[in-house]
C-alpha positions in Angstrom: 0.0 0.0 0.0 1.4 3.7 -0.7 0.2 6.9 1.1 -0.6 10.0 -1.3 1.2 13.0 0.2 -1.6 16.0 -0.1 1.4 17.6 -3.3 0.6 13.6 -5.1 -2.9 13.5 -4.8 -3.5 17.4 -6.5 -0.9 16.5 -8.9 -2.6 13.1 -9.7 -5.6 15.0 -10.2 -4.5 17.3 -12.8 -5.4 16.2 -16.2 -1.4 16.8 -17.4 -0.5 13.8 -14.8 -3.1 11.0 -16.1 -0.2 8.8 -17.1 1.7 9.1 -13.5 -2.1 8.2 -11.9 -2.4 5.2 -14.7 0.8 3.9 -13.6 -0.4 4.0 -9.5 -3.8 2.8 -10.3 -2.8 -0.7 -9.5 -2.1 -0.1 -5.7 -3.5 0.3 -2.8 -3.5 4.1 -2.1 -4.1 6.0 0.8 -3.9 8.8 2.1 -3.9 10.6 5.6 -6.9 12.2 7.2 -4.8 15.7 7.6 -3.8 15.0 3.4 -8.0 15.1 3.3 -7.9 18.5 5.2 -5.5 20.3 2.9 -6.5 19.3 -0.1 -10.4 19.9 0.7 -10.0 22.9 3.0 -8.1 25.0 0.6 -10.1 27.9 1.1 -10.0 28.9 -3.1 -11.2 25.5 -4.1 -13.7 25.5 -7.0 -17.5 23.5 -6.2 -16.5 21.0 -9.4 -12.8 20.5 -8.4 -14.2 20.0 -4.4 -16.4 17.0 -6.2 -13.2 15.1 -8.1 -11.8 15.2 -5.1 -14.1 13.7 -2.8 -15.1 11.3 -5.1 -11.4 10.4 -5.0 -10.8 10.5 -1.1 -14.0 8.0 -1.6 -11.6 5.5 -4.0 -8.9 5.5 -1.7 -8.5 4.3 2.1 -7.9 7.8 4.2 -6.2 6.6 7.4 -7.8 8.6 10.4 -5.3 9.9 13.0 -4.7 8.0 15.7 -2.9 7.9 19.3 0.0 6.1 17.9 0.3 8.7 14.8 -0.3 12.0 16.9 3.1 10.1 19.3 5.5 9.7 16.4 4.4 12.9 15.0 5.5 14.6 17.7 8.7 12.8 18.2 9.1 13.7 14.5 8.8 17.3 15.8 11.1 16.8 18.7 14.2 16.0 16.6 14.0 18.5 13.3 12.2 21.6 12.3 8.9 20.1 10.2 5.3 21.5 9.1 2.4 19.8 11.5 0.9 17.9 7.9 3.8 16.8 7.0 4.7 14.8 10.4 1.0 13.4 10.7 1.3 12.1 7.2 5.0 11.1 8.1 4.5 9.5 11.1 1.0 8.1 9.0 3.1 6.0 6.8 5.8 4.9 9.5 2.7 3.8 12.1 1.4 1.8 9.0 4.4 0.8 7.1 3.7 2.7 4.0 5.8 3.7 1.3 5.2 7.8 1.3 4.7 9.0 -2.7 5.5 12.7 -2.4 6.8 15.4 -4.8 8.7 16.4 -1.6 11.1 14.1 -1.3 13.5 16.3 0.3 11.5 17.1 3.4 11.4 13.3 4.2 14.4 12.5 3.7 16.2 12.8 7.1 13.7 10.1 8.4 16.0 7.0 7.3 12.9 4.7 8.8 10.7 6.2 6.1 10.4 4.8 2.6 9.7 7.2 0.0 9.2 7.5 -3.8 8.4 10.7 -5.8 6.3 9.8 -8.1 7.5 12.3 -10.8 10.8 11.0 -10.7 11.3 7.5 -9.4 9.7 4.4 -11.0 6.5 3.0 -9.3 7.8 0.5 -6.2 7.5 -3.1 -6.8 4.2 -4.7 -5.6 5.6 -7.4 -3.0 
């Protein structure tokens, strides 16, 4: 299974990235509850784009936050400087083993626990 970063699922939403969503249509995709809040709570967000994107949050399994994510999110903030999504959906994939697909790879990468693909620029994990 993969977790969306919030930057992956706009981008896969775009009509200009229908061959990057193709090629990740045949996981299991997820994406955090706080991914949910940005992209829907944009506060510019246009009544017909609002719809794709529910009906997509509908496709996919959004993984609510728990106890055990809010803990390694704040440890996550304890030991560099990092944006609250960004260690919820961090410490998302690492509570439930997830490889992270993010145009952010950079921001991630400190986490050495944490396996990450951008799916942009890296070929699509294998399926094990």
């Amino acid at each position: 299974m993969i977790l969306l970063d919030s930057n992956t699922i706009i981008y896969f939403a775009s009509p200009g990235f229908a061959d990057h969503r193709r090629e990740y249509s045949s996981f299991d995709l997820a994406a955090s509850a706080v991914s949910r809040i940005e992209v829907l709570g944009y506060h510019s967000l246009e009544q017909d784009k609002e719809k794709d994107f529910e009906n997509y949050f509908a496709s996919i399994l959004v993984l609510e936050i728990t106890s055990e994510v809010v803990e390694r999110a704040i440890w996550l903030r304890q030991q560099r400087k990092m944006g609250l999504g960004d260690a919820v959906v961090a410490a998302t994939a690492l509570v439930h083993k997830l490889t992270l697909a993010t145009r952010n790879t950079r921001d991630f990468k400190w986490i050495t626990s944490l396996s990450l693909v951008d799916p942009f620029e890296d070929t699509a994990p294998s399926q094990d």
